[in-house]
N, CA, C and O atoms as a GROMACS GRO file, in nm:
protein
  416
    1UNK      N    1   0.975   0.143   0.863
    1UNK     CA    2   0.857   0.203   0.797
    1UNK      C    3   0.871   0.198   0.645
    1UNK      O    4   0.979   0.191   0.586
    2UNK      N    5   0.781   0.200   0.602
    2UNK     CA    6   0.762   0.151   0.437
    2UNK      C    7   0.782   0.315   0.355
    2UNK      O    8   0.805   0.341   0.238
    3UNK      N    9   0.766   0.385   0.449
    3UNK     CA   10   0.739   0.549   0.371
    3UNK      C   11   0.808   0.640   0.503
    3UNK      O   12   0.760   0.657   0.616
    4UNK      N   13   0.952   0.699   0.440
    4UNK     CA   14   0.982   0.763   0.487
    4UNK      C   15   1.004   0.901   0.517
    4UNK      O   16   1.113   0.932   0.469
    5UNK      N   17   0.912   1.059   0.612
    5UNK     CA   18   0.880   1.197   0.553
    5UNK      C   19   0.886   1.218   0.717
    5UNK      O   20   0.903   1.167   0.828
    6UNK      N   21   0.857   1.328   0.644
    6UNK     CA   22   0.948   1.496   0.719
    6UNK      C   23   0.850   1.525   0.815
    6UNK      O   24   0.874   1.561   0.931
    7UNK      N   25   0.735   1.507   0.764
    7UNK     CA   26   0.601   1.586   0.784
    7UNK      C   27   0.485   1.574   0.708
    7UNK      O   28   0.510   1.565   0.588
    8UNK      N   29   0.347   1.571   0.741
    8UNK     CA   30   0.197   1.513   0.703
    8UNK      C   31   0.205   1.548   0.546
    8UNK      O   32   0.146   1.465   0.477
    9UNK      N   33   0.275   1.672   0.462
    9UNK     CA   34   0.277   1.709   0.367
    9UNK      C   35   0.388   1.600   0.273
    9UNK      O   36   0.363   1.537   0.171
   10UNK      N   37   0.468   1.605   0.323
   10UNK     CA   38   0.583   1.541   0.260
   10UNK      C   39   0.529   1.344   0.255
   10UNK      O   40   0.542   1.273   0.155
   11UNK      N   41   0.474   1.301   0.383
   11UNK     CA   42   0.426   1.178   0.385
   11UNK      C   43   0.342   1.158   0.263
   11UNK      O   44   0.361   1.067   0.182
   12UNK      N   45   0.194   1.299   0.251
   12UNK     CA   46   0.151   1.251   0.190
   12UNK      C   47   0.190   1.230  -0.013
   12UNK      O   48   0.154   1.146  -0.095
   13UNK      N   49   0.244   1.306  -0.020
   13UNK     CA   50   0.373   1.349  -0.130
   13UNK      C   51   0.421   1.200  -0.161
   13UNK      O   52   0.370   1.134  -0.251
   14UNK      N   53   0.537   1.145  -0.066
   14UNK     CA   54   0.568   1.008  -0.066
   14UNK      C   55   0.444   0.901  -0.116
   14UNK      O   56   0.489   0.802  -0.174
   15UNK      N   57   0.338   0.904  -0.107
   15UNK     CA   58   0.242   0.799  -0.091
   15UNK      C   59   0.158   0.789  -0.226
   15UNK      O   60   0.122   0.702  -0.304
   16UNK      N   61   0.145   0.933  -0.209
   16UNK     CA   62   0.081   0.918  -0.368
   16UNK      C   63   0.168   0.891  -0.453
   16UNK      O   64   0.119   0.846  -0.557
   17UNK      N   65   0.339   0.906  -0.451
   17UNK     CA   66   0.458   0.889  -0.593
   17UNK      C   67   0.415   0.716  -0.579
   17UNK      O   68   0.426   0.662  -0.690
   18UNK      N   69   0.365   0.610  -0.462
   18UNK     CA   70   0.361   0.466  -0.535
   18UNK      C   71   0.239   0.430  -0.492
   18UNK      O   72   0.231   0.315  -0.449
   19UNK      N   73   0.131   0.501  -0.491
   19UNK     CA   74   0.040   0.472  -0.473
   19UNK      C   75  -0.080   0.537  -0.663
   19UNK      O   76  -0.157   0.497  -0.751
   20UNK      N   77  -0.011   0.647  -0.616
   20UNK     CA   78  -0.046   0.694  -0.747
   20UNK      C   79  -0.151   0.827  -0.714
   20UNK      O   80  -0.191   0.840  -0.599
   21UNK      N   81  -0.179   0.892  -0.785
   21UNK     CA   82  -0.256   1.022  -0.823
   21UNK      C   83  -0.404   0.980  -0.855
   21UNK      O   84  -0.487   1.059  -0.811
   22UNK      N   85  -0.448   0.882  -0.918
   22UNK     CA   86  -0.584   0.837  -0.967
   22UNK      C   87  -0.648   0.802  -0.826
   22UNK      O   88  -0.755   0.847  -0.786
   23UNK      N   89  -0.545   0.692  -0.739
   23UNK     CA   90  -0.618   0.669  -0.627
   23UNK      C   91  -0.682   0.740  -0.523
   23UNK      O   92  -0.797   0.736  -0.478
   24UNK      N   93  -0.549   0.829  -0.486
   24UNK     CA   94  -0.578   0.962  -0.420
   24UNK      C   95  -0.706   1.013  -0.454
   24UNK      O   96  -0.801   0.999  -0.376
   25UNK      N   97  -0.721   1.083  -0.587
   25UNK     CA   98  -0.830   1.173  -0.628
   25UNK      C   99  -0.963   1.068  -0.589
   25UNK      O  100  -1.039   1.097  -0.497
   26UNK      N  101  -0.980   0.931  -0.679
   26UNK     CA  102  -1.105   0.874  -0.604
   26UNK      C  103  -1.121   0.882  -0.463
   26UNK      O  104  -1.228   0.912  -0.410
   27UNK      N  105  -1.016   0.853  -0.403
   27UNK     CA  106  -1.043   0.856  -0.197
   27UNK      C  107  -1.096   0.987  -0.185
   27UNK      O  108  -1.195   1.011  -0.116
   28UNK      N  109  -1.030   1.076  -0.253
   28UNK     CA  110  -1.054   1.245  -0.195
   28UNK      C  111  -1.236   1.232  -0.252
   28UNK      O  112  -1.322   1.239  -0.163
   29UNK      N  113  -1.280   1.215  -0.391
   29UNK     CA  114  -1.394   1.253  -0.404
   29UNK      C  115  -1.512   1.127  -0.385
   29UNK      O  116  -1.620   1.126  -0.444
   30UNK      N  117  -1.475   1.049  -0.312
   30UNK     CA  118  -1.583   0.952  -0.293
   30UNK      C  119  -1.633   0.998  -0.150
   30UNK      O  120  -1.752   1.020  -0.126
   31UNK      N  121  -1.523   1.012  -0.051
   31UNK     CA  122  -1.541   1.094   0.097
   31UNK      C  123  -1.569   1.263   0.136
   31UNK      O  124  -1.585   1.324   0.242
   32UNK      N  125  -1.566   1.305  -0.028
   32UNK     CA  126  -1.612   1.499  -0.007
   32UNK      C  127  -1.519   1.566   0.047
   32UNK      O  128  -1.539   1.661   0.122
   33UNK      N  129  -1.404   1.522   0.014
   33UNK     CA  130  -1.280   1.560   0.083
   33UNK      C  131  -1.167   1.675   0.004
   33UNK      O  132  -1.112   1.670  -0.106
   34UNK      N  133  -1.161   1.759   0.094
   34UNK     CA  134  -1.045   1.842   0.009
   34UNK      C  135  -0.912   1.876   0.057
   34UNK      O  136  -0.873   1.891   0.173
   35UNK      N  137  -0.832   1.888  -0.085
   35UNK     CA  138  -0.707   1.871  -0.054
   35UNK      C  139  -0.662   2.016  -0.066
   35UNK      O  140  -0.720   2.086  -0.149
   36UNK      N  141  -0.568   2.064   0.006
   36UNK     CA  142  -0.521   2.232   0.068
   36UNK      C  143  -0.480   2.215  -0.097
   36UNK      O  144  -0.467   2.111  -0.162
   37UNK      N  145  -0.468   2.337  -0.133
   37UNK     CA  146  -0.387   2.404  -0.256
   37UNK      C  147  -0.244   2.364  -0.307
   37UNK      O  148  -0.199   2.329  -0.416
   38UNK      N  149  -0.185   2.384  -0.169
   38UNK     CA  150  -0.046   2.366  -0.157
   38UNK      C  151  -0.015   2.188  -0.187
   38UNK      O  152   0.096   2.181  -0.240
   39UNK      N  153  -0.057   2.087  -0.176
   39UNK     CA  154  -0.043   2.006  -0.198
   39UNK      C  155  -0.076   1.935  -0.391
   39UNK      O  156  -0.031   1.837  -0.450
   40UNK      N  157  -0.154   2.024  -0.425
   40UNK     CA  158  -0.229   2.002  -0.592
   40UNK      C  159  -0.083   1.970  -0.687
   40UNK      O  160  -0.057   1.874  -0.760
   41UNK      N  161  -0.010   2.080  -0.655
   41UNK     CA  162   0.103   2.057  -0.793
   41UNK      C  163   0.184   1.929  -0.748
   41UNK      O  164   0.213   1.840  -0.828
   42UNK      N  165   0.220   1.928  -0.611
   42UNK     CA  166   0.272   1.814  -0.556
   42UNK      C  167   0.255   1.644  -0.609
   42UNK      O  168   0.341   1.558  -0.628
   43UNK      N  169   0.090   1.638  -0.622
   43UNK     CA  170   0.070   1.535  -0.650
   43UNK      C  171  -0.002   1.484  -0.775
   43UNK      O  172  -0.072   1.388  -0.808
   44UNK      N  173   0.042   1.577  -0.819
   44UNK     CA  174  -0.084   1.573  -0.983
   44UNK      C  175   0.011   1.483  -1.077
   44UNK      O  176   0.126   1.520  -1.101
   45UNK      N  177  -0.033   1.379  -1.122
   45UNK     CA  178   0.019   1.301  -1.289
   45UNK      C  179   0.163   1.129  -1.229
   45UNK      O  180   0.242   1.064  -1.298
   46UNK      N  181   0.132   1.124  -1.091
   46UNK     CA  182   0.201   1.028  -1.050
   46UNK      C  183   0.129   0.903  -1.075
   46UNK      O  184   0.028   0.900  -1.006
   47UNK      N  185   0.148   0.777  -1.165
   47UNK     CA  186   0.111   0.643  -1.161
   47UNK      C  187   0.155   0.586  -1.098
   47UNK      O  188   0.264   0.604  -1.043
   48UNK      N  189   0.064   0.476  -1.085
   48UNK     CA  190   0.095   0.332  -0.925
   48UNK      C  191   0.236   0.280  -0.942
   48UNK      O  192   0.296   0.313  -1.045
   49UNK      N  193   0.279   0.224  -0.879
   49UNK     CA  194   0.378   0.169  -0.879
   49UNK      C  195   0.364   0.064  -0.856
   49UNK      O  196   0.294   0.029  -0.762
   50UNK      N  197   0.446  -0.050  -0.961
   50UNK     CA  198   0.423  -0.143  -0.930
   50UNK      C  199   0.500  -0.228  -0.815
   50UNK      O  200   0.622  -0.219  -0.823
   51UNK      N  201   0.450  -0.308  -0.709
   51UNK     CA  202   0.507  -0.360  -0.585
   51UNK      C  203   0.639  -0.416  -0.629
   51UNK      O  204   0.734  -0.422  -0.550
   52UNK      N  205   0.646  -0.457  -0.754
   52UNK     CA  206   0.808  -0.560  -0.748
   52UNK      C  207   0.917  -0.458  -0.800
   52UNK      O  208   1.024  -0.500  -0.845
   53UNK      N  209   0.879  -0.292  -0.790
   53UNK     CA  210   0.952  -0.214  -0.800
   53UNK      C  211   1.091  -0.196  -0.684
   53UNK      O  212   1.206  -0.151  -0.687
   54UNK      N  213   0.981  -0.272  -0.571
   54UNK     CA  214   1.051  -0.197  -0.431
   54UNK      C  215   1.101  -0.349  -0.387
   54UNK      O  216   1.077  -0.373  -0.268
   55UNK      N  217   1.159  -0.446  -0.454
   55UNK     CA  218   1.201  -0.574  -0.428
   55UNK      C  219   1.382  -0.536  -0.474
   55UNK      O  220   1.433  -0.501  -0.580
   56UNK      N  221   1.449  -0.566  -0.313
   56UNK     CA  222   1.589  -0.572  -0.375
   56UNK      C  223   1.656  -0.686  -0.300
   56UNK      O  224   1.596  -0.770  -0.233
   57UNK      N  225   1.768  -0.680  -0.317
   57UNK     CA  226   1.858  -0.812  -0.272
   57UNK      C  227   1.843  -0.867  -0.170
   57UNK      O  228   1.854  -0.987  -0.145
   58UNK      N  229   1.805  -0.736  -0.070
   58UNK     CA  230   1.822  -0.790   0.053
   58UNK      C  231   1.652  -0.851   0.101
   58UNK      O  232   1.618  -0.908   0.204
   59UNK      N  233   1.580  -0.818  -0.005
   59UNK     CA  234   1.433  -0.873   0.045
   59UNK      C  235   1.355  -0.977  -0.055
   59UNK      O  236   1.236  -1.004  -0.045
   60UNK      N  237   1.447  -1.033  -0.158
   60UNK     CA  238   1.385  -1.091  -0.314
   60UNK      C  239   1.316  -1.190  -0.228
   60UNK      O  240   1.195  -1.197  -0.246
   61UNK      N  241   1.372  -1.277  -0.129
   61UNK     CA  242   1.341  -1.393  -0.084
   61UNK      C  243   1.211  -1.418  -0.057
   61UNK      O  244   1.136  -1.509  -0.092
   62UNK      N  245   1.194  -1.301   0.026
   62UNK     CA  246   1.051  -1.280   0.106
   62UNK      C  247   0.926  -1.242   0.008
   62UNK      O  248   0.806  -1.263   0.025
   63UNK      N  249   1.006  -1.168  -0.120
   63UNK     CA  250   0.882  -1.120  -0.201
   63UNK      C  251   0.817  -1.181  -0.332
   63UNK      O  252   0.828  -1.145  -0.450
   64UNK      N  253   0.743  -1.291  -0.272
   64UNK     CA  254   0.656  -1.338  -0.398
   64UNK      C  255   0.533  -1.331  -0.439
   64UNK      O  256   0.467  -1.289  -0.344
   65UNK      N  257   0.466  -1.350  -0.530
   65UNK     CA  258   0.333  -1.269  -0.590
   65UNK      C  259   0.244  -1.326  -0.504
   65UNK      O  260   0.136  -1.322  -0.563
   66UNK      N  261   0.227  -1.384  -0.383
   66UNK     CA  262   0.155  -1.368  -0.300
   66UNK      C  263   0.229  -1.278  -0.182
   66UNK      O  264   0.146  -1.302  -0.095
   67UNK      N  265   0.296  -1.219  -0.137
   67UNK     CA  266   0.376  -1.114  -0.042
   67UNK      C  267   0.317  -1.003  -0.134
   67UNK      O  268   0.247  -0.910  -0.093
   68UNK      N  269   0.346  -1.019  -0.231
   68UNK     CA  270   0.320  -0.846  -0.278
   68UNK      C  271   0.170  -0.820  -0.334
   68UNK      O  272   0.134  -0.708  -0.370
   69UNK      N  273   0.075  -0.947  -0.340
   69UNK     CA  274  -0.043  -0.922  -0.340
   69UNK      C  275  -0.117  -0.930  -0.198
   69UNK      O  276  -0.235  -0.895  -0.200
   70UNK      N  277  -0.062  -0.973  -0.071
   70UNK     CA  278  -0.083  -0.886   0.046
   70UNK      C  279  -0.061  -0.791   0.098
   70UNK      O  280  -0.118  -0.751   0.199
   71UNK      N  281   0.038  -0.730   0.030
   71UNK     CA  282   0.078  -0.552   0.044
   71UNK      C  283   0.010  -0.516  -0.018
   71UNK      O  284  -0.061  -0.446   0.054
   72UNK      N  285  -0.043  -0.510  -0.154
   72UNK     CA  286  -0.112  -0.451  -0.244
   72UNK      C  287  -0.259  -0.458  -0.178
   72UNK      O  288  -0.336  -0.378  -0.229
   73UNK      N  289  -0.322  -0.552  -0.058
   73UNK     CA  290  -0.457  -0.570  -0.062
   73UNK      C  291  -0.428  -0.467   0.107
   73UNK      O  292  -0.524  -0.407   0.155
   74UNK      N  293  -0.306  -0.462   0.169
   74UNK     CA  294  -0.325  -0.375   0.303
   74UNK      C  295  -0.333  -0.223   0.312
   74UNK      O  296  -0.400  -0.144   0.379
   75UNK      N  297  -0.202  -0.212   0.183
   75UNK     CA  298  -0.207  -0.041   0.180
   75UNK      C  299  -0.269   0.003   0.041
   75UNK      O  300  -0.254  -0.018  -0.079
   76UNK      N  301  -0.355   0.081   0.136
   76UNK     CA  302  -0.523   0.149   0.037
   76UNK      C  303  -0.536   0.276   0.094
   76UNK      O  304  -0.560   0.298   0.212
   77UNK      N  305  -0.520   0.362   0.004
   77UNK     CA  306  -0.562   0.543   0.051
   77UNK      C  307  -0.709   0.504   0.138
   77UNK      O  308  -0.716   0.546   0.253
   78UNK      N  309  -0.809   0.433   0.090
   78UNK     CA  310  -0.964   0.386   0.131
   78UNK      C  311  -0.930   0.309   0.241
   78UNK      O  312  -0.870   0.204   0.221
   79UNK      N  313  -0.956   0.340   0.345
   79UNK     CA  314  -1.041   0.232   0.449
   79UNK      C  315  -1.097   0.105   0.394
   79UNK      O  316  -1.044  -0.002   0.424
   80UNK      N  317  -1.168   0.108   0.341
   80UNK     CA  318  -1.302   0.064   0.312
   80UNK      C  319  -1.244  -0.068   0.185
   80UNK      O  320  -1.313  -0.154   0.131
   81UNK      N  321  -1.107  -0.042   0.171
   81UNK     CA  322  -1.054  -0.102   0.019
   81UNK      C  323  -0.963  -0.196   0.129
   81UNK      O  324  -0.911  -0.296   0.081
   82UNK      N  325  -0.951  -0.181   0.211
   82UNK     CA  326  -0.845  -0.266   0.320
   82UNK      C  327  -0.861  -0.379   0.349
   82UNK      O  328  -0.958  -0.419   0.414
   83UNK      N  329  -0.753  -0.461   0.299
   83UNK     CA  330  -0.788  -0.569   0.393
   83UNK      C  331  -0.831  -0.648   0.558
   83UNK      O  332  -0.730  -0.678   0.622
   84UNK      N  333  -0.875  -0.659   0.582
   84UNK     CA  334  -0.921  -0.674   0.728
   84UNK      C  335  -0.811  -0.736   0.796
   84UNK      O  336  -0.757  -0.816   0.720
   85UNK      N  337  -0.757  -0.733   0.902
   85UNK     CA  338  -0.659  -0.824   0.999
   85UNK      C  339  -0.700  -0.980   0.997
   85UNK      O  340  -0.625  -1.076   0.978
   86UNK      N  341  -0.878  -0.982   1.031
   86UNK     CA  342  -0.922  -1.103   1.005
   86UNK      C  343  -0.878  -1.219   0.870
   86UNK      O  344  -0.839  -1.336   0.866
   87UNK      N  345  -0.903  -1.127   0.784
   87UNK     CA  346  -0.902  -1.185   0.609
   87UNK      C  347  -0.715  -1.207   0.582
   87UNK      O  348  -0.664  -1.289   0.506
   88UNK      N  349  -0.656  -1.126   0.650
   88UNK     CA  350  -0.496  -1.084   0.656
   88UNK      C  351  -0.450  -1.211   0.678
   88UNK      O  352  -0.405  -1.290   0.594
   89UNK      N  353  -0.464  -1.226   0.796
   89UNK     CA  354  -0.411  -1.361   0.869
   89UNK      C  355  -0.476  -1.472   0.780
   89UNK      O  356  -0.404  -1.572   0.776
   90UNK      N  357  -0.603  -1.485   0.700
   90UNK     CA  358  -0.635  -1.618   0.609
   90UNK      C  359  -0.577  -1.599   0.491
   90UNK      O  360  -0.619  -1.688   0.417
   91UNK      N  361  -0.492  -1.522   0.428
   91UNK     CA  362  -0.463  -1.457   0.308
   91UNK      C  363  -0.343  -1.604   0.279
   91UNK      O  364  -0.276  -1.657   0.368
   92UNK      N  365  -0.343  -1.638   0.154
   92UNK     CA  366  -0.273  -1.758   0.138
   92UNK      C  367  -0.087  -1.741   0.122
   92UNK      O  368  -0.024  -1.839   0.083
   93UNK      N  369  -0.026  -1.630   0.152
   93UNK     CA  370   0.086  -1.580   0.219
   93UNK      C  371   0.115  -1.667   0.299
   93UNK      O  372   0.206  -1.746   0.277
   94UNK      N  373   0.027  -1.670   0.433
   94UNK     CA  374   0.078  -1.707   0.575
   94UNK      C  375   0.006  -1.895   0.509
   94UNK      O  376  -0.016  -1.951   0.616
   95UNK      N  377  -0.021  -1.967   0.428
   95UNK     CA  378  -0.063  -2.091   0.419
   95UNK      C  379   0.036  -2.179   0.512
   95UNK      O  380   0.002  -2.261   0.596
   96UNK      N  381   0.180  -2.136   0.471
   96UNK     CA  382   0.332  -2.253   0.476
   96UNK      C  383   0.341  -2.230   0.623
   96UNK      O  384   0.411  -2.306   0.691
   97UNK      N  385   0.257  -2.101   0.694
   97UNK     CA  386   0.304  -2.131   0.843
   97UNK      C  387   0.158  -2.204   0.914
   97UNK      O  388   0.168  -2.291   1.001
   98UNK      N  389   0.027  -2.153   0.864
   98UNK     CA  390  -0.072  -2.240   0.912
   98UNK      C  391  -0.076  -2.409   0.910
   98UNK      O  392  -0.145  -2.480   0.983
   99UNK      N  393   0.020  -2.451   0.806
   99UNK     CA  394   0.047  -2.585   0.787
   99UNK      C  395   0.164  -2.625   0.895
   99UNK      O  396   0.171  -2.718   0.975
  100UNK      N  397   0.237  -2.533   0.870
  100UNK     CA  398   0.358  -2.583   0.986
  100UNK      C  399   0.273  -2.613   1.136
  100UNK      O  400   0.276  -2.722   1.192
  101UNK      N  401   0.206  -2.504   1.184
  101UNK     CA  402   0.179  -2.531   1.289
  101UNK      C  403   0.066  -2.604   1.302
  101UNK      O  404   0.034  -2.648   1.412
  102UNK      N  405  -0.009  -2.626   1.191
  102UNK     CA  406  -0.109  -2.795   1.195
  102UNK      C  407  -0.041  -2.933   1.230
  102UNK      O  408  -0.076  -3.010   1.319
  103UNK      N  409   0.057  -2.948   1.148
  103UNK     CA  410   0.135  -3.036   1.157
  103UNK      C  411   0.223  -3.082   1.340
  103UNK      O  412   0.277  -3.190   1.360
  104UNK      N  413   0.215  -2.972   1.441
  104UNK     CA  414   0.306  -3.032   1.562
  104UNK      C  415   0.151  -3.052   1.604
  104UNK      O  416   0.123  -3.105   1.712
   0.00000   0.00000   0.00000
């Protein structure tokens, strides 16, 4: 798992520290949505993080600015901001295996 918590509070805690605080608040007020009290100080003044933050030795290989601009287009506080499974699988990431398997 990409985000690791305790509990719905703590998850959401985790998500906003690399997702960020700006995003959150648009999701919360575009959907009329409110957030319990107890969560406000938690998540107030956190900026995005950028994806090649979370790139280490054991994963450099895999992560290039198309890998981390398909993470960046899947995980979205919004629904609605998501990439589709459809669009996922055409996303030019997976190109080197659609060719491989053109090719047999």
């Amino acid at each position: 798992p990409f985000f690791f918590f305790f509990d719905n509070s703590d998850q959401l805690i985790k998500i906003v520290k690399v997702f960020g605080t700006e995003e959150l608040v648009e999701y919360v007020n575009k959907y009329s949505l409110t957030l319990i009290e107890d969560y406000k100080e938690s998540i107030e003044g956190h900026k995005k993080k950028d994806w090649r933050k979370f790139i280490t030795h054991e994963n450099e290989e895999l992560c290039n600015d198309d890998a981390l601009n398909l993470i960046d287009c899947m995980l979205k506080f919004d629904h609605s901001k998501r990439i589709t499974a459809e669009n996922a699988i055409k996303h030019v990431y997976f190109d080197e295996i659609r060719e491989f398997y053109k090719e047999k």
